[in-house]
MIZATI-861605 format. One record per residue (C-alpha): y, z, x. Coordinates in nm, 4 decimals, always signed. Layout:
# residues N
          Y          Z          X
          Y          Z          X
...
***
This chain:
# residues 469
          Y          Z          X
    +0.0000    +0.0000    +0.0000
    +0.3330    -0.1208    +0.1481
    +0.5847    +0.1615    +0.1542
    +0.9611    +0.1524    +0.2398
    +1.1255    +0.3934    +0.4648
    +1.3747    +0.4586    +0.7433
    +1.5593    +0.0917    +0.6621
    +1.8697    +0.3101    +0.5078
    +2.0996    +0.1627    +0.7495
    +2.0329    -0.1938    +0.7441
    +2.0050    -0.1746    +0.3423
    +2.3359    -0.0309    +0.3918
    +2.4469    -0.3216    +0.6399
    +2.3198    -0.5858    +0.3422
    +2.4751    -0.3979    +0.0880
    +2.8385    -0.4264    +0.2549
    +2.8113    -0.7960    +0.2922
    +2.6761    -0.8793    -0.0555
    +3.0008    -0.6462    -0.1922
    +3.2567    -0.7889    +0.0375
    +3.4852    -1.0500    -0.1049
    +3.4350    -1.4008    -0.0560
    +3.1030    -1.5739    +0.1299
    +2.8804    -1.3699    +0.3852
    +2.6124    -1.5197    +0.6412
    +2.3728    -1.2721    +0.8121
    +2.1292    -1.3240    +1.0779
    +1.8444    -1.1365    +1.0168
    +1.5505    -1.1307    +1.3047
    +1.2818    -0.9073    +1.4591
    +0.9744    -0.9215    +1.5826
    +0.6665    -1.0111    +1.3659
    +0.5578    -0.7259    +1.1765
    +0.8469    -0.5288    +1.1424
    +0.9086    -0.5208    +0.8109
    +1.2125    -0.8164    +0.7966
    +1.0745    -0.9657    +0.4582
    +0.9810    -0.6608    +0.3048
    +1.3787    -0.5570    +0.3319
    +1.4924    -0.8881    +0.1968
    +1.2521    -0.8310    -0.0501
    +1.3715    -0.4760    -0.1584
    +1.7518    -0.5807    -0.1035
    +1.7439    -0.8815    -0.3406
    +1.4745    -0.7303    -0.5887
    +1.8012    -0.6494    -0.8280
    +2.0288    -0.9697    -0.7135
    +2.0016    -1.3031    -0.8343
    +1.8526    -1.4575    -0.4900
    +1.6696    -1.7781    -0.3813
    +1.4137    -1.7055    -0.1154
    +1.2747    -1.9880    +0.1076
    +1.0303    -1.9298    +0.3562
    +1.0156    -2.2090    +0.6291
    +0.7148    -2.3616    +0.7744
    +0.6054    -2.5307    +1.0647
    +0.5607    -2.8316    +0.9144
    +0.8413    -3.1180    +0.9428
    +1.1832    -3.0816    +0.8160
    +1.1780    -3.3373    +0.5399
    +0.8703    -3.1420    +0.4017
    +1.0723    -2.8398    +0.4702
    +1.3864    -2.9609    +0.2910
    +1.1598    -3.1128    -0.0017
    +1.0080    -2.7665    -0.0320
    +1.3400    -2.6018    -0.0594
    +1.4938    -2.8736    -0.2767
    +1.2249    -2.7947    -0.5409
    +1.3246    -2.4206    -0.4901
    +1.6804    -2.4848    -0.4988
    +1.5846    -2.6917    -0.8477
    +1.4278    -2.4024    -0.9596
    +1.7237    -2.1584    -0.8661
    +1.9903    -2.3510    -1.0633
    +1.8150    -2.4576    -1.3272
    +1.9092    -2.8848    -1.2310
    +1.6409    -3.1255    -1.3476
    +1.8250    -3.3767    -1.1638
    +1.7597    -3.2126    -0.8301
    +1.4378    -3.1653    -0.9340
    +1.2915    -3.5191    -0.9641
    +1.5905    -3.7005    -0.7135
    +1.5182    -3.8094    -0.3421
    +1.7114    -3.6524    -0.1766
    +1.7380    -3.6772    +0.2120
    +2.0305    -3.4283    +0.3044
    +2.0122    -3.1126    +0.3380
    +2.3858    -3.0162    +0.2075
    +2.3730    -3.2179    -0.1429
    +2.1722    -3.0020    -0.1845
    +2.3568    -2.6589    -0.0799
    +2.6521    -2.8347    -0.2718
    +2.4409    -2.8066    -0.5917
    +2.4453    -2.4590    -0.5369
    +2.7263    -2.3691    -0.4469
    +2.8267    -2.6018    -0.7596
    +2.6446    -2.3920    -0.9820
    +2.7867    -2.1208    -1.1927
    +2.5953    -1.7951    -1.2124
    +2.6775    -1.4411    -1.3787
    +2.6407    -1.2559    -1.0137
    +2.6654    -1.3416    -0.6755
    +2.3407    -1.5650    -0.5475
    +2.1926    -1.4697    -0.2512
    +2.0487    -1.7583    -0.0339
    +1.7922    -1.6485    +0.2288
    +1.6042    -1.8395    +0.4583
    +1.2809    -1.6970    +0.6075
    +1.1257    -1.8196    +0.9539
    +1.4873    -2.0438    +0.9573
    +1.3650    -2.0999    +1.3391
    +1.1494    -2.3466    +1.2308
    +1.3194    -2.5852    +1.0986
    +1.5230    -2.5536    +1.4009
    +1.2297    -2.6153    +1.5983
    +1.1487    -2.9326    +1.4513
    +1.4845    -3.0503    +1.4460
    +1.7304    -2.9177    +1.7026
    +1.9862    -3.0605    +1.5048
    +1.9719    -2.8767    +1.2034
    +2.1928    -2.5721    +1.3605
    +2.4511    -2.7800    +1.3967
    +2.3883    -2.9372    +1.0217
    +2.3786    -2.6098    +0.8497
    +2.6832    -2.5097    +1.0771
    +2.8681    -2.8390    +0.8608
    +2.7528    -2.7100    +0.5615
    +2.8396    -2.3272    +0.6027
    +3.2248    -2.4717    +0.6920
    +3.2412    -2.7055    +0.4070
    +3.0026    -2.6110    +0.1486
    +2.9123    -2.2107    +0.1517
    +3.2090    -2.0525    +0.3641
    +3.4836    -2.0810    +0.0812
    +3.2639    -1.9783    -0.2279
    +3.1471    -1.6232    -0.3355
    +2.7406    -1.6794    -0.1788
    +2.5439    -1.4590    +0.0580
    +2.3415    -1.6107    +0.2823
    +2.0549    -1.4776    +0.5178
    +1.9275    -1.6723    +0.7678
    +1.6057    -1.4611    +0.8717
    +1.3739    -1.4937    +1.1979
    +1.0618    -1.3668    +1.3386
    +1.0695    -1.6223    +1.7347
    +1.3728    -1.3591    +1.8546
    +1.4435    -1.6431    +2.1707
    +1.4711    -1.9010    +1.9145
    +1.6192    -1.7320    +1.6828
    +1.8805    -1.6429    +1.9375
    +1.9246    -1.9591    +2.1088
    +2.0005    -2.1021    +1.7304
    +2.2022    -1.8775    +1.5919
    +2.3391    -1.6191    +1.8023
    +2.4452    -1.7753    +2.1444
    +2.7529    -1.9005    +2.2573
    +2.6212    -2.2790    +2.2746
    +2.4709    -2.2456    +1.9334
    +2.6566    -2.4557    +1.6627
    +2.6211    -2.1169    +1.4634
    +2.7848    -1.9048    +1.7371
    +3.0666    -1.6885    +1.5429
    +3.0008    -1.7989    +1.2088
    +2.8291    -1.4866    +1.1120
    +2.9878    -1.1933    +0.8983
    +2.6982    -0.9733    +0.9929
    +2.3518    -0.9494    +1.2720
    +2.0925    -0.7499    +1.2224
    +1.7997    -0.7160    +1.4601
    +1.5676    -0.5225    +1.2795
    +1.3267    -0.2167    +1.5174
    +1.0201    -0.0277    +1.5018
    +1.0281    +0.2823    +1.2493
    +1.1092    +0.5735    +1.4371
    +0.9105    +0.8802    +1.5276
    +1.0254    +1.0629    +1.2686
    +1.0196    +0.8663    +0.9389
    +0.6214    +0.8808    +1.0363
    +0.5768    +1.1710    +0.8078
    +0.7105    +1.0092    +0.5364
    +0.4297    +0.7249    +0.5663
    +0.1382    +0.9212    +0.6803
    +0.1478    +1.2841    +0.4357
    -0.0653    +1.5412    +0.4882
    -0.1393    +1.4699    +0.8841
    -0.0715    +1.7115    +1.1397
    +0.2068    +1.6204    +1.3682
    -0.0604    +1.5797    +1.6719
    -0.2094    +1.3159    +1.4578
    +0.0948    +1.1524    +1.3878
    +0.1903    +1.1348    +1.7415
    -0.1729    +0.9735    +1.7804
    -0.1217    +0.7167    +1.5443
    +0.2775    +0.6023    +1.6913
    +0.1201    +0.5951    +2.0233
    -0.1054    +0.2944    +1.8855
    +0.1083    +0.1433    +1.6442
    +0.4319    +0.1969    +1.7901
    +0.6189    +0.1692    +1.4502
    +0.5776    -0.1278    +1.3821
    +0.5845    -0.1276    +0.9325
    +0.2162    -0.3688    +0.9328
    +0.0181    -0.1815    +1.1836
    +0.0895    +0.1463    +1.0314
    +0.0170    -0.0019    +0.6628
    -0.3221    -0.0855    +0.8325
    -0.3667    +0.2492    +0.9682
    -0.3216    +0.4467    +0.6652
    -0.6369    +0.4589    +0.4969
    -0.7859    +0.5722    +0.8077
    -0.9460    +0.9297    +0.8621
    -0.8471    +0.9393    +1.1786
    -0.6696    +0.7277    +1.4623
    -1.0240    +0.6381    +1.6141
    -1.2007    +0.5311    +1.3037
    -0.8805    +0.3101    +1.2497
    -0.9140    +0.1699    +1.6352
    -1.2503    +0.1120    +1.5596
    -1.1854    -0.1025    +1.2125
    -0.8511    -0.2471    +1.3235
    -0.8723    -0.3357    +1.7056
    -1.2535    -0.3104    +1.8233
    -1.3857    -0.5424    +1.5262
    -1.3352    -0.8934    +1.6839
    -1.2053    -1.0406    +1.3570
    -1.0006    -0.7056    +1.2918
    -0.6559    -0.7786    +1.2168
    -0.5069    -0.7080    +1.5454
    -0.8083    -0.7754    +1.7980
    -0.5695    -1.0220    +1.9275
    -0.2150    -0.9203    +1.8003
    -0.0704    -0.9986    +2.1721
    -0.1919    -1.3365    +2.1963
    -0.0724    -1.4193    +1.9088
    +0.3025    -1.2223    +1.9427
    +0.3836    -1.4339    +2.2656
    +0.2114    -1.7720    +2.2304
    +0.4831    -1.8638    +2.0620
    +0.7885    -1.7178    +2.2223
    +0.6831    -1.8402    +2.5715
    +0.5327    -2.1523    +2.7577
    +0.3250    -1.9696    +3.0260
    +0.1329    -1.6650    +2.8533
    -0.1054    -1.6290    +3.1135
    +0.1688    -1.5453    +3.3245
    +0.3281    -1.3107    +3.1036
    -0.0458    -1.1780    +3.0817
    -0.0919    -1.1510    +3.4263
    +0.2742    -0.9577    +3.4619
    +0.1756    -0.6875    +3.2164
    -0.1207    -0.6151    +3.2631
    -0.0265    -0.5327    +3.6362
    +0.2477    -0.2665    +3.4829
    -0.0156    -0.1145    +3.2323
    -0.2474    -0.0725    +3.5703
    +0.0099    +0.1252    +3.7069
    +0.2146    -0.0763    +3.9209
    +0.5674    +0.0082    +3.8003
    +0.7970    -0.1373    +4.0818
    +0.8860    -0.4580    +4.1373
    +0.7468    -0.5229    +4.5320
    +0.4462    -0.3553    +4.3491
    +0.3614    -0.6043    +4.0796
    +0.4122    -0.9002    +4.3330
    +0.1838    -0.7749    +4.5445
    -0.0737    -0.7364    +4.2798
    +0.0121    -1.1011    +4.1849
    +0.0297    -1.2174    +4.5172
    +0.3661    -1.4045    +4.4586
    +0.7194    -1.3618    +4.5569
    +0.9266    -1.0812    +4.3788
    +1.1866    -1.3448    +4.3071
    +0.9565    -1.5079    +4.1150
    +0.9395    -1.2468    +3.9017
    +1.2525    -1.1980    +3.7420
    +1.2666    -1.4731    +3.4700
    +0.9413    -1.3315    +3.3175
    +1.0266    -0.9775    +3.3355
    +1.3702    -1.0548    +3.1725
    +1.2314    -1.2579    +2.9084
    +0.9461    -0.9368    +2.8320
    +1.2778    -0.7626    +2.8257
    +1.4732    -0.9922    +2.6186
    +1.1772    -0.9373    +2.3604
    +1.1416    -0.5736    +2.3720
    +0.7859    -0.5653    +2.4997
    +0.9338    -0.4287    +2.8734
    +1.2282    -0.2290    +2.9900
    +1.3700    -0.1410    +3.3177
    +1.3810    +0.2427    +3.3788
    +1.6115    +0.3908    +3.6130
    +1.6617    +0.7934    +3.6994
    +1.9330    +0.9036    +3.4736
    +2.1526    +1.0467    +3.7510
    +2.1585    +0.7011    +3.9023
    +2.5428    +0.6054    +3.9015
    +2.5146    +0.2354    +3.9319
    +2.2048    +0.1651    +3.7018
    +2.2462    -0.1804    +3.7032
    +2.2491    -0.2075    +4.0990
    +2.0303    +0.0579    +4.2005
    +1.6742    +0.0008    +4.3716
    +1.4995    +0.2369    +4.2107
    +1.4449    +0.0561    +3.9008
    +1.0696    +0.1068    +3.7066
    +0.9675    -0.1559    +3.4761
    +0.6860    +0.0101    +3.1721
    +0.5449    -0.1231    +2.9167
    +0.8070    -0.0212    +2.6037
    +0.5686    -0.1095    +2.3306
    +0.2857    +0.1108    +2.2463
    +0.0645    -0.1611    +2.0896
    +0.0972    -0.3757    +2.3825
    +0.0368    -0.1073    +2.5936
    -0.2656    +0.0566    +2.4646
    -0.3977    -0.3033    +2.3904
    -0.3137    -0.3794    +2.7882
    -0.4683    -0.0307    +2.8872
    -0.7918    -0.0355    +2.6583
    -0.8464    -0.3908    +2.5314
    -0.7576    -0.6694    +2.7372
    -0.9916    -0.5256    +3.0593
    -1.2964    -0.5005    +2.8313
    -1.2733    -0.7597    +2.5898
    -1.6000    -0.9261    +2.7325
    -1.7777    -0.5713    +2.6180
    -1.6401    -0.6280    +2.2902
    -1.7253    -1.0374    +2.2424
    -2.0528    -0.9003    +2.3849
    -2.1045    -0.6641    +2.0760
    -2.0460    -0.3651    +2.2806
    -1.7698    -0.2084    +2.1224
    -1.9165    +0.1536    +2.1130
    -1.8875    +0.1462    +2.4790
    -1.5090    +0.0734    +2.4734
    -1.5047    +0.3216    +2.1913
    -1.6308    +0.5882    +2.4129
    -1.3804    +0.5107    +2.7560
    -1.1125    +0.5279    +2.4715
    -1.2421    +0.8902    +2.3487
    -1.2291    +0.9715    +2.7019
    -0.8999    +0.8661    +2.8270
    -0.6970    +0.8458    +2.5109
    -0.5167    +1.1246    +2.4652
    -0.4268    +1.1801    +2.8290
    -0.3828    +0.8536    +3.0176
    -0.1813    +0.7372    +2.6751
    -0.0420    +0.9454    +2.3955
    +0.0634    +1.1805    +2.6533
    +0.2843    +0.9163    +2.7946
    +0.4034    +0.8582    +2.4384
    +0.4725    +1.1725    +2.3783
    +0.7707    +1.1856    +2.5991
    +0.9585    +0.8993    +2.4410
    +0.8915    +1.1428    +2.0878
    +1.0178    +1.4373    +2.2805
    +1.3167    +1.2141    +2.3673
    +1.3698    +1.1052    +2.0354
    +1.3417    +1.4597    +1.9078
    +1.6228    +1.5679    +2.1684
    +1.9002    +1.3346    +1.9988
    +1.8224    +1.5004    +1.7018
    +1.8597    +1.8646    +1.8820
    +2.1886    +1.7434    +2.0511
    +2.3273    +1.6903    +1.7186
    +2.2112    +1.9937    +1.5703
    +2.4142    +2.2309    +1.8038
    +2.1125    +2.3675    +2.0240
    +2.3288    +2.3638    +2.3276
    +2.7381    +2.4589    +2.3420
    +2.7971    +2.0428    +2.4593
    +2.6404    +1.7227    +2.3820
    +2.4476    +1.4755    +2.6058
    +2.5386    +1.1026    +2.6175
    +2.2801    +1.0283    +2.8457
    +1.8785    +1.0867    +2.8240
    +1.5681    +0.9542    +3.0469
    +1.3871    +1.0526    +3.3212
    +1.4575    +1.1826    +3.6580
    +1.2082    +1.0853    +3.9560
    +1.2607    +1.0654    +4.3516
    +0.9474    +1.0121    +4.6250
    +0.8438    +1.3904    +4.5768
    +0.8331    +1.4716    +4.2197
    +0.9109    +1.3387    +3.8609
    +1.0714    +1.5169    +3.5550
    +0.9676    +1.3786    +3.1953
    +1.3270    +1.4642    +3.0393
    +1.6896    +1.4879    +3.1961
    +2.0101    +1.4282    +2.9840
    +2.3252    +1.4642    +3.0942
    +2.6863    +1.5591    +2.9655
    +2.8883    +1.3546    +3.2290
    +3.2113    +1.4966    +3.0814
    +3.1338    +1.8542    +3.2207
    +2.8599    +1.9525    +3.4161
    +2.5550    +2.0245    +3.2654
    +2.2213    +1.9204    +3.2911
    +1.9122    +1.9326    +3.0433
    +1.5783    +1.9450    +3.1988
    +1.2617    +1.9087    +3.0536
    +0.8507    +1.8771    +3.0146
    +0.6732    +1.7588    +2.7522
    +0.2290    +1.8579    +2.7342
    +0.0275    +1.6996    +2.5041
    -0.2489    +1.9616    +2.5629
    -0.4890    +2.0942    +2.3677
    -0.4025    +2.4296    +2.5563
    -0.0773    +2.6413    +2.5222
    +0.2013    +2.5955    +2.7750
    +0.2031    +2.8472    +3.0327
    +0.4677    +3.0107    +3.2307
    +0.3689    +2.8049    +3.5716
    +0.5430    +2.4727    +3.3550
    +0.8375    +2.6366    +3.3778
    +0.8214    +2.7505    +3.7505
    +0.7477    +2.3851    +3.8854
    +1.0282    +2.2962    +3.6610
    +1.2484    +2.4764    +3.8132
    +1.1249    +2.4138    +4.1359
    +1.1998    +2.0272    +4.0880
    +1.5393    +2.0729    +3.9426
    +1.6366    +2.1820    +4.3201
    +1.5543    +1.7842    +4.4137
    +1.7846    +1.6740    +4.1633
    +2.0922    +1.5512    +4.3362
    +2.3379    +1.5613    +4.0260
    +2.6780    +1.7837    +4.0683
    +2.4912    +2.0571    +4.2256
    +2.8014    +2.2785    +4.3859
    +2.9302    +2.3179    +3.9781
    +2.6605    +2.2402    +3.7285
    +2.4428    +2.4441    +3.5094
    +2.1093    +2.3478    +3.4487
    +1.9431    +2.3727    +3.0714
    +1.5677    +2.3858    +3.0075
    +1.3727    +2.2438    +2.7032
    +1.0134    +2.2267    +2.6730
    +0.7725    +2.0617    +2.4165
    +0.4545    +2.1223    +2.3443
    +0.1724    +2.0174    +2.1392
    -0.0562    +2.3192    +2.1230
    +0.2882    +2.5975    +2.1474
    +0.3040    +2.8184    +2.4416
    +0.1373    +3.1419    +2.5964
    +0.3290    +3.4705    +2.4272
    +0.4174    +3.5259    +2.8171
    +0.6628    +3.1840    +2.8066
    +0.7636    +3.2522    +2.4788
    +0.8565    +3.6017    +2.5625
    +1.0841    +3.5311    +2.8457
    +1.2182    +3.2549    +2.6515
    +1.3626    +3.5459    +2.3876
    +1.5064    +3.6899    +2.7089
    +1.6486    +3.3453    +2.8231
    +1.9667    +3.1623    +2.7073
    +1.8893    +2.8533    +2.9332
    +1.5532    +2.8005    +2.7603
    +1.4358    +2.6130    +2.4678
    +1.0935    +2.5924    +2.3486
    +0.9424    +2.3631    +2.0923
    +0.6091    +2.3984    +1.8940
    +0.4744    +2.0615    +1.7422
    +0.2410    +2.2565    +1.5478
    +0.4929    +2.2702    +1.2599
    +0.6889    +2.5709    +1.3614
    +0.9650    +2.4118    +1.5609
    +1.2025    +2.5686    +1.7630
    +1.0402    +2.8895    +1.9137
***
């Protein structure tokens, strides 16, 4: 059952440029899977709307397929039964036509037609200016091939470039809006199921009915015609030329070979060569470059990490991919059982840190601490690594953190190292104060949480429902 949540924002977004006087054209694009038609679909469920999903096919079966829509929309016979072999007679009978509300035109998958016609920006561009621009219409131009998508509608060569009222690239559901989709789970088991499907809206509708995160791996991901056996494959065959490449790139990162000299090696190529692939990963929000927060010029410094942002991709690169011939072999139970071993702590405990960062906007708003941090990551040199640093680089303090996805309480000892590794960190250290936050899955030991009472530089947080200790 498809649910809607945690979309307030770009309903709100829609909402504006439907009420605002005069025409409004929105680009509208995301990744596969996010949920892009489903908010159409809820935002024009009460609006007098045409919606036209493109194909792949040609553009003259494209345009005869939204002629016959358009037909429908207005109610014209005429347009109907004519010939018709341009594209803005018939926005013109449209825009021609009087309704009791304000029509909303959308365009799903508008990257298509594109695609078979690099033209047709420039042609709708025509008719926007002459045709839509000037009336009272809403239009939403919608997208799933984000580098298409972009290079059509949102860059500075594109015929469309500043035409738009409005953008929207629609994300993955947050952390917390998880709750809302999955009641009655534990917060451990919600953090299981994000660290698979990464909140993306379709994998998490798959997951649902699931008793558990491994019985939905099993049904979802093992089964070799389970819906996303191959999701990857399938996400960047058609955003890029050279998957194998793109292949070979991440599944180097997900081995563990974060820097850049690192994954060359591993490839055996130039690090040079590297930088149009990892940019485009980036560009798609499959990669990003990490950096120590501290790090003044981010951009320029040479300590740059590049990890795998999405958590499909990277428990797909981490579990699937290097024993997919055990699974076309039938031998899924033996994947099964690497997966029950290494799961939760070669994984979800990574993912766990980008919850506990998510989590930490939502203290810094809340008042935990007498400032507010504008700046949140990690903190790493040769020696040691820190799983959460923010900063306040208005004043001088410093937030330092640790995040355990045991099945254990957090002792007292996570603290000490802590604070032994906050001595590395090079940031202010004649005037600052450090701050220290901890997160953990199974609480703490009554030792921790009793010198926490004790401690105003110490914050403690229970996932097992209770909070803030």
């Amino acid at each position: 059952m498809k649910k809607f949540i945690d979309r307030e924002q770009e309903m709100r977004s829609l909402q504006y440029e439907y009420s605002r006087e005069g025409s409004s054209l929105v680009i509208l694009y995301g990744r596969r899977r996010v949920g892009k038609t489903t908010l159409i679909s809820e935002f024009i469920k009460d609006k007098k709307a045409l919606f036209f999903l493109a194909s792949e096919e040609s553009e003259t079966q494209n345009r005869n397929a939204f002629r016959e829509k358009a037909a429908e929309f207005t109610g014209n016979t005429l347009l109907k039964e004519a010939e018709i072999k341009r594209w803005d007679v018939i926005f013109q009978v449209i825009a021609d036509t009087a309704f009791d509300s304000k029509p909303v035109i959308v365009v799903d998958e508008f990257q298509y037609i594109g695609k078979t016609n690099p033209a047709f920006p420039s042609v709708f561009q025509r008719i926007w200016e002459e045709t839509l621009k000037n009336k009272s219409i809403m239009v939403i131009l919608c997208g799933s091939l984000i580098s298409l998508m972009e290079s059509q509608t949102l860059a500075y060569g594109s015929p469309l470039y500043g035409r738009r009222t409005a953008q929207i690239r629609l994300k993955q559901i947050p952390f917390k809006s998880y709750c809302e989709f999955f009641p009655g789970k534990s917060r451990r088991e919600l953090i299981e199921m994000y660290a698979v499907t990464g909140g993306v809206p379709k994998y998490m509708e798959l997951f649902s009915d699931s008793r558990d995160i491994y019985q939905s791996i099993q049904s979802c991901i093992l089964d070799r015609s389970g819906y996303l056996y191959d999701e990857p494959h399938f996400l960047l065959q058609q955003e890029v030329s050279e998957i194998g490449s793109y292949f070979s790139i991440i599944r180097a990162i997900a081995a563990g070979n974060s820097k850049l000299s690192a994954i060359a090696t591993v490839l055996e190529i130039k690090a040079t060569s590297l930088t149009k692939y990892l940019k485009t990963l980036i560009d798609l929000d499959l990669l990003e470059r990490e950096i120590p927060v501290t790090e003044e010029n981010p951009e320029k410094s040479k300590k740059g990490l590049y990890r795998i942002k999405d958590n499909y991709i990277r428990f797909w690169f981490a579990f699937i991919y290097p024993n997919m011939s055990f699974i076309e072999s039938g031998n899924s139970a033996f994947v099964m059982d690497k997966i029950h071993k290494s799961f939760i702590s070669s994984h979800a405990a990574f993912v766990y840190e980008d919850v506990c960062k998510e989590r930490m906007w939502a203290l810094n708003t809340a008042g935990c601490w007498p400032f507010h941090f504008s700046k949140i990551g990690r903190w790493w040199n040769g020696n040691a690594k820190i799983g959460i640093a923010a900063l306040d680089p208005e004043g001088n303090n410093l937030i330092l953190g640790e995040c355990k996805f045991w099945q254990e309480p957090m002792g007292i000892n996570i603290l000490q190292e802590l604070e032994q590794k906050a001595e590395q960190v090079n940031w202010q250290k004649q005037n600052r104060r450090i701050w220290y936050v901890l997160f953990g899955a199974a609480g703490f030991t009554e030792e921790l949480k009793s010198l926490a009472a004790e401690r105003g530089d110490l914050l403690l947080f229970d996932e097992r429902g209770s909070g803030i200790v």
